[in-house]
MARTIBA-573237 format. One record per residue (C-alpha): x, y, z. Coordinates in steps of 0.02 Angstrom, whole numbers, plus 32768, in hexadecimal, padded with zeros to 4 digits. Layout:
<pts>
XYZ...
</pts>
This chain:
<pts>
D185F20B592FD18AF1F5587AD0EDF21257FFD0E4F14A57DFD0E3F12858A1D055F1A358B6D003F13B582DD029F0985892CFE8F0F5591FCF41F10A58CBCF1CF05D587BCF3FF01A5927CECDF084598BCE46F05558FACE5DEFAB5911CE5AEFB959CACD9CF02F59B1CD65EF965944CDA5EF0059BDCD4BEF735A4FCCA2EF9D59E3CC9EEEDD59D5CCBDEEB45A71CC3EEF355A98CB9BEF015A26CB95EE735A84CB9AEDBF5A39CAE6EDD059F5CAF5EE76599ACAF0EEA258E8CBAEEEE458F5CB6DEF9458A3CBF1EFEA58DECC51EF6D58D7CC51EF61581BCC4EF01A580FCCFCF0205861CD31EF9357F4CCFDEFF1576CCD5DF08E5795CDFFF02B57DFCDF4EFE45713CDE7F07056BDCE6EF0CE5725CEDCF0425750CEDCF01456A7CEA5EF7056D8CE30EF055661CD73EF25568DCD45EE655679CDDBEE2F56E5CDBEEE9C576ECCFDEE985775CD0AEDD05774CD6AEDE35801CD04EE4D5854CC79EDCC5840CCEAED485875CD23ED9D592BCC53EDC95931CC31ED0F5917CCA0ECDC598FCC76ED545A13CBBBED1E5A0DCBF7EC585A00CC5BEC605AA4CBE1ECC75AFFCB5AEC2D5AC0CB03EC795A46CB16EC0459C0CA8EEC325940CABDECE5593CCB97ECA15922CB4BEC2B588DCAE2ECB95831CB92ED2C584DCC08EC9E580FCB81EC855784CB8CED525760CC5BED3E573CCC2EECFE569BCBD7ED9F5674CC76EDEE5672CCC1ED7F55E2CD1FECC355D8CDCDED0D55DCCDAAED765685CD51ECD256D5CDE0EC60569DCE55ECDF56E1CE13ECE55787CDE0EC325795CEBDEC11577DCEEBECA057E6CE74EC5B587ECEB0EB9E5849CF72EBFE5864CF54EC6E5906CF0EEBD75954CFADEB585909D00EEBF45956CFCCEBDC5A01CFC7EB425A0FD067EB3159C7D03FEA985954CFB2EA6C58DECF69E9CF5880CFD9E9A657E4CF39E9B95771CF13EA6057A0CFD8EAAD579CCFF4EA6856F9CF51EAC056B9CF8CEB5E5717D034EB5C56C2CFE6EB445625CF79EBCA5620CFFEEC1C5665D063EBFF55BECFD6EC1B5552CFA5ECD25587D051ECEF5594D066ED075651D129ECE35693D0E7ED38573BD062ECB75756D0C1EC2B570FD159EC4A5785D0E7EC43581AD08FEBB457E1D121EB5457BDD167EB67587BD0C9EB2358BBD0D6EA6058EBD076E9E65891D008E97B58D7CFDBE8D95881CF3AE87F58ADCF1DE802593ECFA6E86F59A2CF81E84F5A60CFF7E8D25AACCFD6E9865A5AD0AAE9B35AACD0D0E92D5A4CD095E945599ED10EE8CE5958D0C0E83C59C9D041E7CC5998CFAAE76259FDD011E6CA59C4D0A5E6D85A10D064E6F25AC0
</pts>
């Protein structure tokens, strides 16, 4: 084992301690320790602080949304924009991506704004991705089918 695997070794059992401390404070928590290990996986993984807090707040928000706590997701989703514009914008595309990922298509709209800001901040990796996701174009009635509209049915 090399010196930069032991490193890779580290920042991934970090980001599994934060993933588990979220899952852990429950969907109504504060995320305390979750944003301490955020805070930590930052400075050491030499990740940005304002990326990888609004993240943070971001998994938080959506743990406490699907377990139907829906004021406590809002005043976490509201909290991401603590953490600056750049961070929010970053996570709002890379959830908008993951999600085009998985479902393995997205609506035109929102995969032309994710290559864009793709191009803007410079990002080949994201825009690479997001180009290999299907668009979907409005009034589409089969989601396999991105290509085929509700009129020609």
């Amino acid at each position: 084992m090399t010196v930069e695997d032991a490193g890779q070794d580290y920042l991934t059992r970090q980001i599994g301690a934060l993933l588990e401390a979220i899952r852990q404070e429950g969907p109504v928590g504060e995320g305390r320790r979750s944003f301490r290990l955020a805070g930590h996986l930052a400075a050491e993984g030499g990740f940005h602080l304002g990326d990888i807090m609004a993240a943070t707040a971001q998994l938080l928000a959506v743990h406490a949304w699907n377990a139907g706590y829906v004021g406590a997701a809002e005043l976490l989703t509201r909290s991401m924009r603590d953490f600056g514009a750049e961070s929010e914008e970053l996570v709002r595309h890379l959830v908008r991506l993951e999600t085009g990922c998985e479902q393995g298509w997205l609506l035109r709209e929102d995969r032309d704004d994710l290559i864009a800001y793709a191009r803007r901040v410079r990002r080949s990796d994201i825009e690479e991705r997001a180009q290999a996701i299907e668009p979907m174009l409005p009034g589409v009635i089969d989601p396999e089918r991105p290509d085929r509209m509700a009129s020609e049915s």
